[in-house]
C-alpha positions as CSV (number, residue, x, y, z in Angstrom):
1,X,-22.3,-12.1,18.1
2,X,-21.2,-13.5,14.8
3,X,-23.8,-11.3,12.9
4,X,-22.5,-8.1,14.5
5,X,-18.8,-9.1,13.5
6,X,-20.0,-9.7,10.1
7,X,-21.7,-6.5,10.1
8,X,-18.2,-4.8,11.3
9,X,-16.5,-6.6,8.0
10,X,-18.8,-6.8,5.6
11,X,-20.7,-3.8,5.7
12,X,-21.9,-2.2,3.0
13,X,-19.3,0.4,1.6
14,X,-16.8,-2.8,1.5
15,X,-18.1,-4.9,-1.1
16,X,-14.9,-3.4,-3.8
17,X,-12.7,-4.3,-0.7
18,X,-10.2,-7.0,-0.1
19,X,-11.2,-8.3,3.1
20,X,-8.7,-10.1,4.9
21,X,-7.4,-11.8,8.3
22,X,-3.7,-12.0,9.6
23,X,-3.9,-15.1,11.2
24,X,-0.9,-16.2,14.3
25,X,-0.4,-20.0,13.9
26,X,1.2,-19.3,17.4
27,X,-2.2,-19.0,18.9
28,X,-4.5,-20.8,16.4
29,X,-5.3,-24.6,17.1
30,X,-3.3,-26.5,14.3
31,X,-4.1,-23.1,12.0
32,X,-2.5,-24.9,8.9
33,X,-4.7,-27.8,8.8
34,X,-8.0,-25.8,9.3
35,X,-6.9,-23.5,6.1
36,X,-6.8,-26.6,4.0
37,X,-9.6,-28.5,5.6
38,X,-11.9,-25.2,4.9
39,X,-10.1,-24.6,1.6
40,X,-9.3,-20.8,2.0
41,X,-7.1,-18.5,0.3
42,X,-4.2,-18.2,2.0
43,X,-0.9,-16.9,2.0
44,X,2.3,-17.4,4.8
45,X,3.9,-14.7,5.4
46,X,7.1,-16.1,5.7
47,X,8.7,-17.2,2.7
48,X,10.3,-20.1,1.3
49,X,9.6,-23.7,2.4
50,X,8.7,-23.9,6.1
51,X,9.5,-26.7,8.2
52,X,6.4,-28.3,9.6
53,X,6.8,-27.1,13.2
54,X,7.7,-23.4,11.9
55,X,5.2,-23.7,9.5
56,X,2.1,-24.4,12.5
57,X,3.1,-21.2,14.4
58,X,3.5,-18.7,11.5
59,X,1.3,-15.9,10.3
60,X,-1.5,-16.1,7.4
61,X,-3.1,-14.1,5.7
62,X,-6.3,-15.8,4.6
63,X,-9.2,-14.0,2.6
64,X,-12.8,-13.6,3.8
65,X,-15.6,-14.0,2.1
66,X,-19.1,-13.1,4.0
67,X,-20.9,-16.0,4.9
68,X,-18.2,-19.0,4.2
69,X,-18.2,-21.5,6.4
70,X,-14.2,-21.1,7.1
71,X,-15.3,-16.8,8.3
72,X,-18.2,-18.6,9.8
73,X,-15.2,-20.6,11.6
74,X,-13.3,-17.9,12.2
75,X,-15.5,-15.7,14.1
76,X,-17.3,-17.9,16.3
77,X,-14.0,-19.7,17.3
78,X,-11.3,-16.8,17.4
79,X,-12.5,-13.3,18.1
80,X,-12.1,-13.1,22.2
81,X,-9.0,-15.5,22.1
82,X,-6.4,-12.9,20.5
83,X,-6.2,-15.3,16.9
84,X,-5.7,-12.2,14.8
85,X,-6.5,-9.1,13.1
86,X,-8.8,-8.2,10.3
87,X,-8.9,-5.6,7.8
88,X,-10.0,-4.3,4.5
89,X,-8.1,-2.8,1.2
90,X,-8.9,-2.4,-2.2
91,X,-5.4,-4.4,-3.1
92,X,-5.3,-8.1,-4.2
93,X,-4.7,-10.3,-1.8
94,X,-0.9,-11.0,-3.7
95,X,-0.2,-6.8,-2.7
96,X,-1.3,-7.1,0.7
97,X,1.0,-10.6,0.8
98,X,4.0,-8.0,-0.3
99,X,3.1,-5.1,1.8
100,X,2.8,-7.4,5.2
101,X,5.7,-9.6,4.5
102,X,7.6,-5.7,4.6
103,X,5.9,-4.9,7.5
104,X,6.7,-8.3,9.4
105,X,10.6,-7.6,9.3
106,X,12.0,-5.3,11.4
107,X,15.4,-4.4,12.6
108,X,17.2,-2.4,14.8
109,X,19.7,0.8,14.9
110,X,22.8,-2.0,14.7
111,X,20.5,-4.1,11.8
112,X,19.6,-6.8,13.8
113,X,16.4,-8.1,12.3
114,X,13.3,-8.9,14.4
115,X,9.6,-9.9,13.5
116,X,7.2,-7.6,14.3
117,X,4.3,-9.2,15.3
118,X,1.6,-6.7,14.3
119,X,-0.9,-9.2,13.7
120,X,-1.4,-9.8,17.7
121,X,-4.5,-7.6,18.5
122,X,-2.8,-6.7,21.5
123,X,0.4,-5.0,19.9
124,X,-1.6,-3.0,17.0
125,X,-4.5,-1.6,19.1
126,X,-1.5,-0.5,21.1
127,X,1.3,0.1,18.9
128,X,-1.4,2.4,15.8
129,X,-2.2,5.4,18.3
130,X,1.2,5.9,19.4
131,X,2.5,6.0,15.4
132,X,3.5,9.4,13.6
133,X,1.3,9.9,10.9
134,X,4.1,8.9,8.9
135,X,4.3,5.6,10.3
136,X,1.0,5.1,10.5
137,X,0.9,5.9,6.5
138,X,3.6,3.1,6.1
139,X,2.0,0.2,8.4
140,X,-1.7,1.0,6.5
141,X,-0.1,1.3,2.9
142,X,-3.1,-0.6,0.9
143,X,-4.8,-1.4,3.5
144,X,-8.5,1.1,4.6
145,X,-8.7,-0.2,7.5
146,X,-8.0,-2.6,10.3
147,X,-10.7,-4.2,12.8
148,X,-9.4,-5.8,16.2
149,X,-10.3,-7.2,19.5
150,X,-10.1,-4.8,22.4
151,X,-8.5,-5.4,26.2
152,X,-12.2,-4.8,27.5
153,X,-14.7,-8.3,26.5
154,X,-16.9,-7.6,23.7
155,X,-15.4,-4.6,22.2
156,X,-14.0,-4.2,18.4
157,X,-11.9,-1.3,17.4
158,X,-11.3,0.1,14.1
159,X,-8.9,2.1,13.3
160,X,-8.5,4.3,9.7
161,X,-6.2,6.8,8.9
162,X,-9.2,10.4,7.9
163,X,-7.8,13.5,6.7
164,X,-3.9,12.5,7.7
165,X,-5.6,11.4,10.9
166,X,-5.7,8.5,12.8
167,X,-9.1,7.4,13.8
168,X,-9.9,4.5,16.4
169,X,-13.6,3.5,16.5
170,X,-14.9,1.5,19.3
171,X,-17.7,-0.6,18.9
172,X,-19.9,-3.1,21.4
173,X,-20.3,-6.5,19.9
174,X,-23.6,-7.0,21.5
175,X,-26.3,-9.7,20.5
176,X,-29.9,-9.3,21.8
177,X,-31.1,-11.7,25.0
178,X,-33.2,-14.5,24.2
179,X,-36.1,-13.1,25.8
180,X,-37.4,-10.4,23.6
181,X,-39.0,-8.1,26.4
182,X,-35.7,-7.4,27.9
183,X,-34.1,-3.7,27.3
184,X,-30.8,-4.6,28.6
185,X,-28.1,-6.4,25.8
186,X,-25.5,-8.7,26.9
187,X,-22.0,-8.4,25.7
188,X,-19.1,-10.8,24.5
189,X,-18.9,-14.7,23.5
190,X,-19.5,-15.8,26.8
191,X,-22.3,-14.3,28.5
């Protein structure tokens, strides 16, 4: 499974890319300490100095690079258990630090402010088709595209925005059975 994930990232036509991961501290095992213990680029995307029990359950966004042992990690670990999104862009890392710390504050008709939790693969794969192509334009700024778990086990979607379109590709994550002469794939982490 890790291999077709990889794939899904690092394909070819992204090797100019950024490629990135919005992390939720909220649902990652003690997130913070497996950033510095892998040594990955990183970036909080709340600001200031956090307070160590804010700081476990905020958002990163942490960098890729194909074949690391933290996106080794990553993939093997978290995809299935709703740890994130992933994405490409040909910004820095610094840009796409600016553009999501934007996108992560919110507020209302009266002004009241809210976080918008975009990085939960349940509220983008949900929240992208339903955008005007406006909004869509706004949440992808730098960002080509964004890869994500579906509802259904062993699934990816990836959404773009093609000719002022948006476009949601859905993809099996299937790895081969163990016994070669079998025609049939099996699908998801788990089976």
């Amino acid at each position: 499974m890790i291999q077709s994930l990889e794939g899904l990232i690092f394909s070819s036509g992204c090797r100019s890319l950024s490629l990135f991961s919005i992390l939720d501290g909220a649902t990652v095992p003690d997130l913070p300490a497996a950033l510095a213990s892998f040594e990955a680029e990183h970036f909080c995307l709340l600001r200031g100095v956090l307070p160590p029990d804010l700081a476990q359950v905020a958002p990163y966004l942490v960098s890729l690079r194909q074949g690391s042992p933290f996106t080794r990690w990553l993939l093997a670990k978290g995809w299935g258990r709703h740890w994130g999104i992933y994405g490409g862009s040909g910004g820095k890392m610094i840009e796409l630090r600016k553009h999501f710390r934007h996108l992560f504050h919110v507020s209302d008709d009266a002004g009241k402010s809210y976080y918008f939790r975009f990085y939960d693969p349940y509220v983008i794969r949900n929240y992208l088709p339903k955008c005007t192509l406006k909004e869509a334009t706004e949440f992808f700024g730098p960002v080509q595209w964004y890869l994500t778990e579906d509802g259904t086990p062993g699934i990816a979607r990836k959404f773009f925005l093609i000719d002022n379109a948006l476009r949601d590709d859905r993809m099996a994550i299937a790895q081969p059975h163990k016994n070669v002469e079998e025609a049939s794939w099996k699908y998801g982490p788990n089976r």
